[in-house]
RODO-2510 file (C-alpha; in nm, 4 decimals, decimal comma):
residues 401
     n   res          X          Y          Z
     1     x    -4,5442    -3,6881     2,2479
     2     x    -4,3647    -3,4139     2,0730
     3     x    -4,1590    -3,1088     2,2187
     4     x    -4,4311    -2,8718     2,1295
     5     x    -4,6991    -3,0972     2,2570
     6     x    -4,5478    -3,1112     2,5895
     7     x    -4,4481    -2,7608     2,5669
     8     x    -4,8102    -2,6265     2,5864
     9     x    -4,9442    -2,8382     2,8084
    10     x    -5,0501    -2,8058     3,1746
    11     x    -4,9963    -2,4723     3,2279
    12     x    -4,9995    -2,4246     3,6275
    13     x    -5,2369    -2,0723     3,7287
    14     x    -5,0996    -2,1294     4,1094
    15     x    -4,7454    -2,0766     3,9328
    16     x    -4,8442    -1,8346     3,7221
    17     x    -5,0276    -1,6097     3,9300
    18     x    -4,7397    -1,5518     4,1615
    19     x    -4,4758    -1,5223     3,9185
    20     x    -4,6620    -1,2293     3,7619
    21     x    -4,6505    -0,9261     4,0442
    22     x    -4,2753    -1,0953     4,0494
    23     x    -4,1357    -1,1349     3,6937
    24     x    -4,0672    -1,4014     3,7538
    25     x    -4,0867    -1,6991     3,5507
    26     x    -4,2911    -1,9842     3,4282
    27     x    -4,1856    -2,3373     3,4120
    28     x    -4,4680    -2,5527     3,5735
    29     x    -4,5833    -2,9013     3,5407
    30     x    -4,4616    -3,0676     3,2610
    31     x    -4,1811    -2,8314     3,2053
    32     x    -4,4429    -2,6384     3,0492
    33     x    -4,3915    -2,2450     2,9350
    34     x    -4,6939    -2,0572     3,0878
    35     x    -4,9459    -1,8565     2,8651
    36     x    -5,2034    -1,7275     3,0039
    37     x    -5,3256    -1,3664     3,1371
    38     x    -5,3455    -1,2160     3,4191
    39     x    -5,6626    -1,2193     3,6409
    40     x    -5,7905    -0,7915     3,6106
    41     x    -5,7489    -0,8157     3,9883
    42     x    -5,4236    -0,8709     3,9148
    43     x    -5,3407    -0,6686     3,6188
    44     x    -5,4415    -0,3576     3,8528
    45     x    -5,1274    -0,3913     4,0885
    46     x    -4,9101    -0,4806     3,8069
    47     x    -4,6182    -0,2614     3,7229
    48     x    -4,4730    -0,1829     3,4159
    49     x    -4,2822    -0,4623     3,2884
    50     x    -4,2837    -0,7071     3,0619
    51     x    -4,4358    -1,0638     3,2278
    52     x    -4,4373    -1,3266     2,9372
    53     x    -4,2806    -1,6417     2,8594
    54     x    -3,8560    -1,6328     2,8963
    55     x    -3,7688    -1,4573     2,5234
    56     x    -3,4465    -1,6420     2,5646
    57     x    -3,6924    -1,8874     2,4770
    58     x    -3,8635    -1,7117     2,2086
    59     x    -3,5869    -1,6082     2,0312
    60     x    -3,4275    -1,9561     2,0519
    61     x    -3,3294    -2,0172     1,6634
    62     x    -3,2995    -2,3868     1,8052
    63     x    -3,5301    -2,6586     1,9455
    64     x    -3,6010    -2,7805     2,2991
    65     x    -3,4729    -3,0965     2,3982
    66     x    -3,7145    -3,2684     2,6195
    67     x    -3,5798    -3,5456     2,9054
    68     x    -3,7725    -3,8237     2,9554
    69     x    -3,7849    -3,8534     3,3229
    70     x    -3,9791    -4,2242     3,4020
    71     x    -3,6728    -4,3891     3,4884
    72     x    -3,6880    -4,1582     3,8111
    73     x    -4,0616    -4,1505     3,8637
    74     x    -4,1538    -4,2991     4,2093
    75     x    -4,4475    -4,2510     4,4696
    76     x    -4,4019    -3,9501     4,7501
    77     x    -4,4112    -3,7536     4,9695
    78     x    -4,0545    -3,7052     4,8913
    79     x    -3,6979    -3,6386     5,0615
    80     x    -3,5643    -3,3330     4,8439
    81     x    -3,1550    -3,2588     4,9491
    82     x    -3,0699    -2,8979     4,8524
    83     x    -2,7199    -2,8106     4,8279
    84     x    -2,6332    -2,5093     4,8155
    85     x    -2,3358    -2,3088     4,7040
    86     x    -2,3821    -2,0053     5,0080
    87     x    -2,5725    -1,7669     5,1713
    88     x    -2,3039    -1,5267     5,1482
    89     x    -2,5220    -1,2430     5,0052
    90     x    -2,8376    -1,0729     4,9422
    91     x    -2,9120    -1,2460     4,6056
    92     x    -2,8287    -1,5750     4,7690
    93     x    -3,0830    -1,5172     5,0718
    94     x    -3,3585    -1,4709     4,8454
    95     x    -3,2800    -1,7363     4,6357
    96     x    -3,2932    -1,9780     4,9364
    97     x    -3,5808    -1,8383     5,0492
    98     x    -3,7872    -1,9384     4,7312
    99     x    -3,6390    -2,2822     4,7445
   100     x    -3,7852    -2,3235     5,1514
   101     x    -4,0947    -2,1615     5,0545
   102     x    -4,1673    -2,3390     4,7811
   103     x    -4,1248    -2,6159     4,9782
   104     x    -4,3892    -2,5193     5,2200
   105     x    -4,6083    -2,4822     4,8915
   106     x    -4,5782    -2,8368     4,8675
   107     x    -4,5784    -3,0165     5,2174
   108     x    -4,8320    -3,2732     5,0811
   109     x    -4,5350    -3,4098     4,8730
   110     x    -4,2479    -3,3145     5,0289
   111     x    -4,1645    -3,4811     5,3398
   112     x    -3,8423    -3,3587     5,3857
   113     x    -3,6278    -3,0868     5,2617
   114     x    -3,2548    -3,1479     5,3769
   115     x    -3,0264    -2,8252     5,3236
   116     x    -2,6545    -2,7756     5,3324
   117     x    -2,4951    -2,4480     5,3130
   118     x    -2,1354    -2,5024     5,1257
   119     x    -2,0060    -2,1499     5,2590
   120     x    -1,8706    -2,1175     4,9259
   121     x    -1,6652    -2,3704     4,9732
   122     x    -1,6389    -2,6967     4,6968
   123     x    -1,4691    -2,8544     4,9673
   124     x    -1,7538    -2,8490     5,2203
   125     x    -2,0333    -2,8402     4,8900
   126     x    -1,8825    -3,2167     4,8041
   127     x    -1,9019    -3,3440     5,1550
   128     x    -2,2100    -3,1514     5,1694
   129     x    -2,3661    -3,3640     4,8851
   130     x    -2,1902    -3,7340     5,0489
   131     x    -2,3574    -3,6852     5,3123
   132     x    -2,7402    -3,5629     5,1841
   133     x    -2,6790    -3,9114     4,9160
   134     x    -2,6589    -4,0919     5,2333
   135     x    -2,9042    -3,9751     5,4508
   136     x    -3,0982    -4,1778     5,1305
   137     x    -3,2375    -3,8748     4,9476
   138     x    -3,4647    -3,8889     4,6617
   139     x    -3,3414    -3,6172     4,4626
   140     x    -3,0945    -3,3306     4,4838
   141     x    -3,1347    -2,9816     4,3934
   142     x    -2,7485    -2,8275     4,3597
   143     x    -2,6411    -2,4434     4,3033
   144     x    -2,2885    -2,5458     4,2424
   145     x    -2,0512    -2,3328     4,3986
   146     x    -1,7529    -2,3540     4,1429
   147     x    -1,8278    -2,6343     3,7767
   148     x    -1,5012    -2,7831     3,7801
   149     x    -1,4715    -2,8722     4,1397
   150     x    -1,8101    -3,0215     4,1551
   151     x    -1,8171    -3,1810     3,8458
   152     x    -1,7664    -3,4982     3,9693
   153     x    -1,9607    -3,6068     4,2950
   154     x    -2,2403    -3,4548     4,0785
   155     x    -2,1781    -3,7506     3,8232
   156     x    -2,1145    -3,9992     4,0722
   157     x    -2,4739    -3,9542     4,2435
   158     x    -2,6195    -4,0024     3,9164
   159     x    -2,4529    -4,3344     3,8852
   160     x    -2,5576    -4,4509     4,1888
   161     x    -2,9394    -4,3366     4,1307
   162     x    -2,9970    -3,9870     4,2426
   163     x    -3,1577    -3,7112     4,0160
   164     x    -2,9801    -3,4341     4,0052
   165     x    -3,1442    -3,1062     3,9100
   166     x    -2,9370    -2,7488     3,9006
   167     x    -3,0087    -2,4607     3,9637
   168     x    -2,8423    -2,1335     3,9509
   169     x    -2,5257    -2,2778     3,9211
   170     x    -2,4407    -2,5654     3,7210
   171     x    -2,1353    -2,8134     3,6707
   172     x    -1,8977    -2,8749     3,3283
   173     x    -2,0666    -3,1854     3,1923
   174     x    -2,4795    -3,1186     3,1267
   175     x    -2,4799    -3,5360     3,1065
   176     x    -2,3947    -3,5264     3,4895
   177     x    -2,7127    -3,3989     3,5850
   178     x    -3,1038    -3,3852     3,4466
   179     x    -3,1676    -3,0500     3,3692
   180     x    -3,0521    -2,6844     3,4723
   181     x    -3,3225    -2,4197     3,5915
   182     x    -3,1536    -2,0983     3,4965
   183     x    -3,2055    -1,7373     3,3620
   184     x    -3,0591    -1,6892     3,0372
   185     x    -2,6594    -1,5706     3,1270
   186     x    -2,5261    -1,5648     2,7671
   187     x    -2,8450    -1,3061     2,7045
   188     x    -2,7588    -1,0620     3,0487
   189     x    -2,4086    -1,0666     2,9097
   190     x    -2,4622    -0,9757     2,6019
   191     x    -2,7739    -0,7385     2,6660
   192     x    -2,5215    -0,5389     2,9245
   193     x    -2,2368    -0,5204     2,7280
   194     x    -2,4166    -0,3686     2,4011
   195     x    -2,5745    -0,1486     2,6300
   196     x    -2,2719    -0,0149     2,7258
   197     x    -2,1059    -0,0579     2,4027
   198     x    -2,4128     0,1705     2,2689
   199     x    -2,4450     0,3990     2,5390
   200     x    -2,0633     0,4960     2,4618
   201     x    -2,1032     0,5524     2,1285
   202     x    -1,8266     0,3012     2,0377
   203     x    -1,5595     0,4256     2,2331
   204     x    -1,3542     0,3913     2,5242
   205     x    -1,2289     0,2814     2,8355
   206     x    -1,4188     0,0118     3,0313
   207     x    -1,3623    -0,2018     3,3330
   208     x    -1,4875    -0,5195     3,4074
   209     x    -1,6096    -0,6343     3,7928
   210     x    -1,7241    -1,0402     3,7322
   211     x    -1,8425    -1,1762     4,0109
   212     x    -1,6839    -1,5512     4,1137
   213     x    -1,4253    -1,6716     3,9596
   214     x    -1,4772    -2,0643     3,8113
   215     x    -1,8374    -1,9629     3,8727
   216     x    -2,0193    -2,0865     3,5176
   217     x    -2,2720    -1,7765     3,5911
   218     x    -1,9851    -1,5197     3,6461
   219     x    -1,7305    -1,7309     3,3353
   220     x    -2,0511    -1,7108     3,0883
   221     x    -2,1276    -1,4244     3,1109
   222     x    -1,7675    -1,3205     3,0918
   223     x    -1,7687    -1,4561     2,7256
   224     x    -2,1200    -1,2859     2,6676
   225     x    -1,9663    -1,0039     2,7222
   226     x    -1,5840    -1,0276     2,5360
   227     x    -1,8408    -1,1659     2,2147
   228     x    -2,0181    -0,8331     2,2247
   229     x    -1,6789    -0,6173     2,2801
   230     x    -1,4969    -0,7782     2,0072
   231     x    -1,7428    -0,5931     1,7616
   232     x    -1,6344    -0,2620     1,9330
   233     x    -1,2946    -0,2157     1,8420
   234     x    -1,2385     0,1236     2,0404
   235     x    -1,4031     0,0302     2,3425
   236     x    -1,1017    -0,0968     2,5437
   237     x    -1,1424    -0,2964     2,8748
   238     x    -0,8372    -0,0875     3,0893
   239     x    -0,9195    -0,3922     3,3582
   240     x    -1,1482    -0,6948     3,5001
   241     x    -1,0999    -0,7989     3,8410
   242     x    -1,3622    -1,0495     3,9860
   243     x    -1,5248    -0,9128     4,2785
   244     x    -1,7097    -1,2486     4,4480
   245     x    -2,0500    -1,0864     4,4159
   246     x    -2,0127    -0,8674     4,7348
   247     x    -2,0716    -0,4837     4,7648
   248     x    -1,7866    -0,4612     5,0191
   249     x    -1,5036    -0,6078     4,7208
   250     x    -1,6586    -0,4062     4,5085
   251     x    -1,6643    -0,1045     4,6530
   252     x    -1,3025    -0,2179     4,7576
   253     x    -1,1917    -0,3043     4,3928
   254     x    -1,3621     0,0094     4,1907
   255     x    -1,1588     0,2502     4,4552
   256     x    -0,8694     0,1204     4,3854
   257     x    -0,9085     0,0944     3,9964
   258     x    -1,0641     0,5131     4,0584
   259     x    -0,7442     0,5685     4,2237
   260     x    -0,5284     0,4227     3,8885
   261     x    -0,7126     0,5352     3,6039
   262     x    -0,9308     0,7920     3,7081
   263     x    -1,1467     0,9658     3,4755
   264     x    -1,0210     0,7452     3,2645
   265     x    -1,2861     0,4922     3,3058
   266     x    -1,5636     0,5983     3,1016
   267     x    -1,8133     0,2684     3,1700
   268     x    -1,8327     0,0350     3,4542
   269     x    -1,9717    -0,3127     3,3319
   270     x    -2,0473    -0,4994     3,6327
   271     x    -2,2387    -0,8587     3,6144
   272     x    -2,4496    -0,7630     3,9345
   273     x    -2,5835    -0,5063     4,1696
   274     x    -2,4024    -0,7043     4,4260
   275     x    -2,0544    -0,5495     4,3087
   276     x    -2,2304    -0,2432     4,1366
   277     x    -2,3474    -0,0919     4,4498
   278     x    -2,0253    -0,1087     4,5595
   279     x    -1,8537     0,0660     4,2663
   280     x    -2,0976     0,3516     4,2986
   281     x    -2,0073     0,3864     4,6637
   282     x    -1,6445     0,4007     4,5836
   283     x    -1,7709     0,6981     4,3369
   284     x    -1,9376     0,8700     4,5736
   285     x    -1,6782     0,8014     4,8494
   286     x    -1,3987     0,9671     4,6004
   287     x    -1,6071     1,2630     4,5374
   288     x    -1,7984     1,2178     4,2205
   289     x    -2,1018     1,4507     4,1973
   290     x    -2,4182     1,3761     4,0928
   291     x    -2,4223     1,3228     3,6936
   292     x    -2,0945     1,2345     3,6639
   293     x    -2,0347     0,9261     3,7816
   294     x    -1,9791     0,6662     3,4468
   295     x    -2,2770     0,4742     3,2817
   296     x    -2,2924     0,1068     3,4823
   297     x    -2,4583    -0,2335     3,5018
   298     x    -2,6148    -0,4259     3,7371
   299     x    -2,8731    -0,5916     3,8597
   300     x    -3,0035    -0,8520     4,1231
   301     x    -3,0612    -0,6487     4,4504
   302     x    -3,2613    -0,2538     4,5053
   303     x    -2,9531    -0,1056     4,6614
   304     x    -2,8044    -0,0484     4,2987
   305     x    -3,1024     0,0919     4,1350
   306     x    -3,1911     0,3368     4,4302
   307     x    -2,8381     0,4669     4,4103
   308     x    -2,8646     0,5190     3,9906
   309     x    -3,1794     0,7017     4,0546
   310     x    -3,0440     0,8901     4,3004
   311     x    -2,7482     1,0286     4,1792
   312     x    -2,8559     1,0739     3,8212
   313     x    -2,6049     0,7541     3,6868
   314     x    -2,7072     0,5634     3,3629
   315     x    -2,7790     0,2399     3,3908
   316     x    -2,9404    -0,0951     3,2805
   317     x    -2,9618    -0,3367     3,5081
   318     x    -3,0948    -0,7089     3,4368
   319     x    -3,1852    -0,9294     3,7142
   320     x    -3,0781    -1,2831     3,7645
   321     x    -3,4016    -1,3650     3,9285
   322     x    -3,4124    -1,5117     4,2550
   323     x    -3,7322    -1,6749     4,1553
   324     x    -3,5105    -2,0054     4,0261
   325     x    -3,5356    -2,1386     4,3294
   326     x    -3,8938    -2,2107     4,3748
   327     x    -3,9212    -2,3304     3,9898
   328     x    -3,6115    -2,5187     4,1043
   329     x    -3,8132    -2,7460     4,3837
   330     x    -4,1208    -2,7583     4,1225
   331     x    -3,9316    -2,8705     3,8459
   332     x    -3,7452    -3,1966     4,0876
   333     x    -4,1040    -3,2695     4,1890
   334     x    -4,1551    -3,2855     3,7885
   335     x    -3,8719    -3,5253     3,7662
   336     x    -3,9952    -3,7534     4,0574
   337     x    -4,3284    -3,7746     3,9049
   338     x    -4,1827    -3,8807     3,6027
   339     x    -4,3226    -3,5725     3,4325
   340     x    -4,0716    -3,5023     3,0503
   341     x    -3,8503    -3,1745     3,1688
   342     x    -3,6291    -2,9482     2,9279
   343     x    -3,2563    -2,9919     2,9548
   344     x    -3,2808    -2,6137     3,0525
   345     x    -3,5444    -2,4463     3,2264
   346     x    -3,5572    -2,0835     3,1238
   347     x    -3,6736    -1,8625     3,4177
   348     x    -3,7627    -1,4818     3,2411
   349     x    -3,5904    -1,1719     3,3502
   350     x    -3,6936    -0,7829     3,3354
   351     x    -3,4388    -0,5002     3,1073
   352     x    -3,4042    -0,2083     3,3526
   353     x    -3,3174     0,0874     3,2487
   354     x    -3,2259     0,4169     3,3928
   355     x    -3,5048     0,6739     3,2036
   356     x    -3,3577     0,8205     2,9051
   357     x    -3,1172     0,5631     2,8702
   358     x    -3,2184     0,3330     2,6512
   359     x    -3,0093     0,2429     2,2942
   360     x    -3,0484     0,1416     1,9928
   361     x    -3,0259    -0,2013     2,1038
   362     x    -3,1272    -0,2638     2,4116
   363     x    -3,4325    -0,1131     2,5470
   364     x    -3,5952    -0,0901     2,9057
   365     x    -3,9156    -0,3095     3,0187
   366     x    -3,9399    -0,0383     3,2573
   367     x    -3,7098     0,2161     3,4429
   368     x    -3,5515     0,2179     3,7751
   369     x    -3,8024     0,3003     4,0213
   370     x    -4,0816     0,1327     3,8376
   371     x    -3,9040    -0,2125     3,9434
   372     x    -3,7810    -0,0888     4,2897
   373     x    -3,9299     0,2022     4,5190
   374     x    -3,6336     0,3826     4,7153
   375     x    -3,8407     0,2906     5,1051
   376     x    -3,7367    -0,0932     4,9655
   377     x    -3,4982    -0,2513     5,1804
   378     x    -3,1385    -0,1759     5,0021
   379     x    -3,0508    -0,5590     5,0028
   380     x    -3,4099    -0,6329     4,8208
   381     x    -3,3674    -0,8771     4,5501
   382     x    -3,6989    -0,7349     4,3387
   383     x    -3,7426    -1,0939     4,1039
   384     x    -3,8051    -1,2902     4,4026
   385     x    -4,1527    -1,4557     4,3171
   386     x    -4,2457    -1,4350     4,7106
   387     x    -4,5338    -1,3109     4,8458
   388     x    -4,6101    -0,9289     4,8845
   389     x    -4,4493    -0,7532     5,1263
   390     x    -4,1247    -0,9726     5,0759
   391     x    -3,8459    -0,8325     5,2935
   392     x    -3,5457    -1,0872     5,3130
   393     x    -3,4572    -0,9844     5,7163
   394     x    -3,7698    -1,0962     5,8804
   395     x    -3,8725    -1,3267     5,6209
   396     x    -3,8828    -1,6950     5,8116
   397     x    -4,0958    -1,9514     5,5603
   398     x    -4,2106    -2,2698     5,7115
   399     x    -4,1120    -2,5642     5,5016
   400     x    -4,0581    -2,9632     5,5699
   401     x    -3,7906    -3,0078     5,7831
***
């Protein structure tokens, strides 16, 4: 059966319809994009947004490579290990809690779900993964905490028989696992850094706040964003300091580079909300009135987009969505059923912009409190695909334990 064939076939509603209110994504059986639209019901609650198939994917000039998956395909209910790289913040919860409630979504073939919690250590993540391979899993589902350091036990439980499917995360060598459920990085790099590029007219003095070091999330998007600058030859990046995806270094870090340079520092371009919120507290905290704080980037979690909105900064923020982690458990059941995956998953994301603010370039699917309302909880990751009402501190999903 051809790419295409396989492409447009299945299409899951049950996936559909909750990735919709979400913006989230649409891989379901098969691998298969979703078309489809929504139920009226539906398209009533919807907000403005844009809720089709990944344009990463779209806009692909290349083809899909399909993996043929029989070699794994064996009768359930299954033992799933999840490994993941840490709870350590607010994007992190969420993401977890798709992968445990998506496992509740399917407790008539998942027996188990087995998770480890590497504390952002590769150490811990490699005896993490030992240990799930021996309690006799039947496939793992990894967010890697650094690609290097993980590269190999990754490889070695594909020799010895165990799928692996990424997510979020993923190691150096793509042969070392099946496939890698993901949100387009090279895109939010690129789309952030031209909107910043634009938004300055050309010109000036930027710094850089990555998240994780050795990361391949916070290192691709890196180069996203140095491809971009290198077509902007007065826009000069004054520094980059990584900033481990937490408000507290980043509110840490952008004092400190206020402190040096000032109102020197005409953009901010920050990979996440996570660190953004941060930066704009460190803003606030040194003084800056409303309006003239610099133009930022973000994305992931409310707390950033509230702040923008409230304090009149421009911004475009695109969210890594949370949602990978329940196409993550969908697409190993895929694998286990022997169903043909893509060697990426695409998972689609919204363009957020602050209103007025869009460029040439890059334009908003809607503006800042379209995707978040400012009564949301601050550490709210808003592409979570959860049910309504999703708030990450009392949320508690059942799942197969």
């Amino acid at each position: 059966m051809s790419a295409e064939s396989i492409l447009s076939r299945k299409i899951s509603r049950k996936t559909l319809l909750r990735n919709v209110p979400a913006a989230a994504a649409a891989v379901g059986a098969a691998g298969a994009l979703q078309f489809a639209t929504p139920t009226p019901a539906l398209a009533a609650d919807e907000k403005p947004g844009y809720y089709g198939v990944p344009r990463t994917w779209v806009w692909n000039p290349n083809g899909n490579t399909m993996v043929d998956t029989s070699k794994w395909k064996k009768d359930g209910p299954y033992t799933i290990g999840f490994s993941n790289a840490s709870i350590s913040n607010a994007w992190r919860v969420a993401f977890q809690h798709g992968v445990l409630w998506s496992a509740g979504q399917h407790k008539d073939e998942i027996a188990h779900l087995k998770v480890t919690d590497a504390n952002d250590d590769p150490s811990k993540q490699i005896a993490d993964i030992q240990d799930l391979i021996s309690q006799g899993v039947d496939i793992l589902l990894i967010a890697a905490a650094t690609e290097d350091a993980l590269d190999p036990v990754v490889g070695r439980a594909m020799q010895q028989g165990v799928p692996v499917v990424m997510v979020d995360r993923r190691v150096k060598t793509a042969e070392n696992y099946i496939t890698y459920v993901t949100s387009s990085d090279w895109a939010l790099g690129r789309l952030e850094a031209l909107w910043l590029a634009e938004t300055l007219d050309g010109k000036g003095n930027i710094v850089m706040l990555p998240g994780i070091a050795g990361s391949s999330v916070a290192e691709i998007r890196i180069k996203a964003n140095q491809e971009v600058l290198s077509n902007f030859p007065d826009i000069k990046v004054i520094e980059k300091q990584y900033c481990d995806w937490n408000p507290a270094t980043g509110k840490s870090v952008m004092a400190a580079l206020i402190q040096k340079h000032g109102k020197e520092i005409n953009g901010v371009l920050a990979d996440s909300a996570l660190q953004g919120s941060g930066a704009i507290q460190a803003y606030l905290d040194a003084g800056y009135k409303d309006g003239e704080i610099p133009p930022m980037t973000g994305g992931d979690i409310a707390l950033m987009y509230q702040l923008a909105s409230q304090h009149n900064i421009k911004m475009v923020g695109i969210d890594y969505p949370t949602s990978m982690g329940i196409t993550g458990i969908e697409t190993a059941l895929n694998v286990l059923k022997g169903i043909p995956v893509p060697d990426k998953v695409e998972v689609s994301f919204q363009v957020v912009t602050s209103p007025g603010a869009d460029t040439t370039s890059v334009k908003g699917d809607r503006h800042l409190l379209d995707h978040v309302s400012m009564e949301d909880p601050g550490d709210l990751s808003p592409s979570h695909g959860l049910p309504a009402g999703y708030n990450p501190a009392t949320f508690n999903p059942e799942y197969p334990k």
